[in-house]
C-alpha positions as CSV (number, residue, x, y, z in Angstrom):
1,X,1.0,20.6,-9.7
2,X,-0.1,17.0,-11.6
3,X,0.6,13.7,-9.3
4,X,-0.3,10.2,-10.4
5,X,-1.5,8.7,-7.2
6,X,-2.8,5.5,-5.9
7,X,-6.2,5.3,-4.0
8,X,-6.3,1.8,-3.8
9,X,-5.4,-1.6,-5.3
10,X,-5.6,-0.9,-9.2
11,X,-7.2,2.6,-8.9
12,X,-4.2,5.6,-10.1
13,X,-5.6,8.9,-10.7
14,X,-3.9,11.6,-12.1
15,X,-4.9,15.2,-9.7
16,X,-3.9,18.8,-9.2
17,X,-2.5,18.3,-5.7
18,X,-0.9,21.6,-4.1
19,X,2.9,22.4,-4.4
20,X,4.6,21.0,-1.2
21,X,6.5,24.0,0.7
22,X,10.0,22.7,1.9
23,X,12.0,23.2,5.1
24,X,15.3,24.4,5.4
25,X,17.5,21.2,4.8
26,X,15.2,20.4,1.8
27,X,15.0,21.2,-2.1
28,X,11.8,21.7,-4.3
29,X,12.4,19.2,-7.6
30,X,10.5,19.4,-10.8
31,X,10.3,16.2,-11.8
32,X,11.3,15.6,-15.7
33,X,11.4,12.1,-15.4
34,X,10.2,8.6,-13.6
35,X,10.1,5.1,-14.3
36,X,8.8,2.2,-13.0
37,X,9.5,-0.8,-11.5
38,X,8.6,-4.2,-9.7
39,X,8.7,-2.6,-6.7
40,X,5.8,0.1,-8.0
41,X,3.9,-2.8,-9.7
42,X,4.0,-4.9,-6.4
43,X,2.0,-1.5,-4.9
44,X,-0.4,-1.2,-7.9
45,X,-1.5,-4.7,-7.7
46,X,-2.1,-5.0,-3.5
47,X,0.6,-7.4,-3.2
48,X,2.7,-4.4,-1.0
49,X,0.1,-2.2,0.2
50,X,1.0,1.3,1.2
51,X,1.3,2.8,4.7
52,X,-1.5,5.5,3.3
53,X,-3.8,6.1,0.5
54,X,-4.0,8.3,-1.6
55,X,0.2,8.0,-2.5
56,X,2.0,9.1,-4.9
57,X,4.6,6.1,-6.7
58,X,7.1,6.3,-8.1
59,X,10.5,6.1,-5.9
60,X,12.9,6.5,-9.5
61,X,13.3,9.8,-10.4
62,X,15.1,12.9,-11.8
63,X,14.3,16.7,-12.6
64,X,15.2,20.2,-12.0
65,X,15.6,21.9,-8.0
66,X,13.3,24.7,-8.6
67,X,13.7,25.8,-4.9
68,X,16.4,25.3,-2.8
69,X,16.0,25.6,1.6
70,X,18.3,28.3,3.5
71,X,20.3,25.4,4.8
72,X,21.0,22.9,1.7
73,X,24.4,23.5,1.0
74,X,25.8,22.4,-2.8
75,X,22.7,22.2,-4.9
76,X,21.3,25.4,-6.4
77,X,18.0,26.4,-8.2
78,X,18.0,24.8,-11.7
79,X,20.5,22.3,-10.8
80,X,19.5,18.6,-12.6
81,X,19.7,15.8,-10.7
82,X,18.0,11.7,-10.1
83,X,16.5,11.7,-6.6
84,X,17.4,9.2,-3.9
85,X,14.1,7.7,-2.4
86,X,15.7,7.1,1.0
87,X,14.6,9.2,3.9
88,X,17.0,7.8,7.1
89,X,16.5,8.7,10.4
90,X,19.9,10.0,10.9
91,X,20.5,8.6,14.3
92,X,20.5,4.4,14.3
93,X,23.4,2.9,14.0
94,X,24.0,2.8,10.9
95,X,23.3,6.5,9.8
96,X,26.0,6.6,12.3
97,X,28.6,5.0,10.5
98,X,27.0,7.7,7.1
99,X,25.6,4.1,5.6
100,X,22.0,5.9,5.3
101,X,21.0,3.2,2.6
102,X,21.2,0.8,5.3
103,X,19.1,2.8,7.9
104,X,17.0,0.8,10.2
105,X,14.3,3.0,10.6
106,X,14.3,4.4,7.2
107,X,11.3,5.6,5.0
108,X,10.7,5.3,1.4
109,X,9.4,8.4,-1.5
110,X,7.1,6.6,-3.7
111,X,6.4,3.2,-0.8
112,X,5.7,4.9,2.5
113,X,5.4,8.5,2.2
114,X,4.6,11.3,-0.8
């Protein structure tokens, strides 16, 4: 599959990278669309660097599920949908209360992690 990623302040490259396989709770998405914003700009230009090089940006998104896990319940292959960047740990306090935008230990698609 194509991915735009960063390798460093100012230097995107676009690569054939491998099709991630998913877990159980997870879905497969063929992305259609992504924008940018301040946030991926911030990145580009070193003022927020990333927790790893190469990355791929881009945290605003939507597509197709191509493949759906054993265990994801409600979404089916070839399902459209926008993707939520968010990644919560599922066990502070707040993923508790089922606030997972509000995660304390959360990660970030696109800022921390591909």
């Amino acid at each position: 599959m194509k991915a735009v990623r960063l390798h460093g302040r100012e230097d995107l490259r676009v690569e054939d990278i491998e099709t991630p396989s998913i877990g159980s709770k997870e879905v497969l998405l063929r992305v259609k669309a992504a924008s940018i914003c301040g946030t991926d700009l911030h990145i580009y230009h070193g003022g927020y660097p990333p927790k790893k090089t190469p990355i791929i940006l881009g945290h605003e998104y939507s597509g197709v599920i191509e493949e759906v896990g054993p265990d994801v319940k409600g979404f089916e292959k070839g399902d459209r949908v926008a993707g939520s960047p968010i990644i919560p740990c599922g066990s502070c306090y707040y993923c508790s209360l089922g606030k997972p935008q509000l995660c304390e230990r959360r990660l970030s698609l696109g800022v921390e992690v591909d």
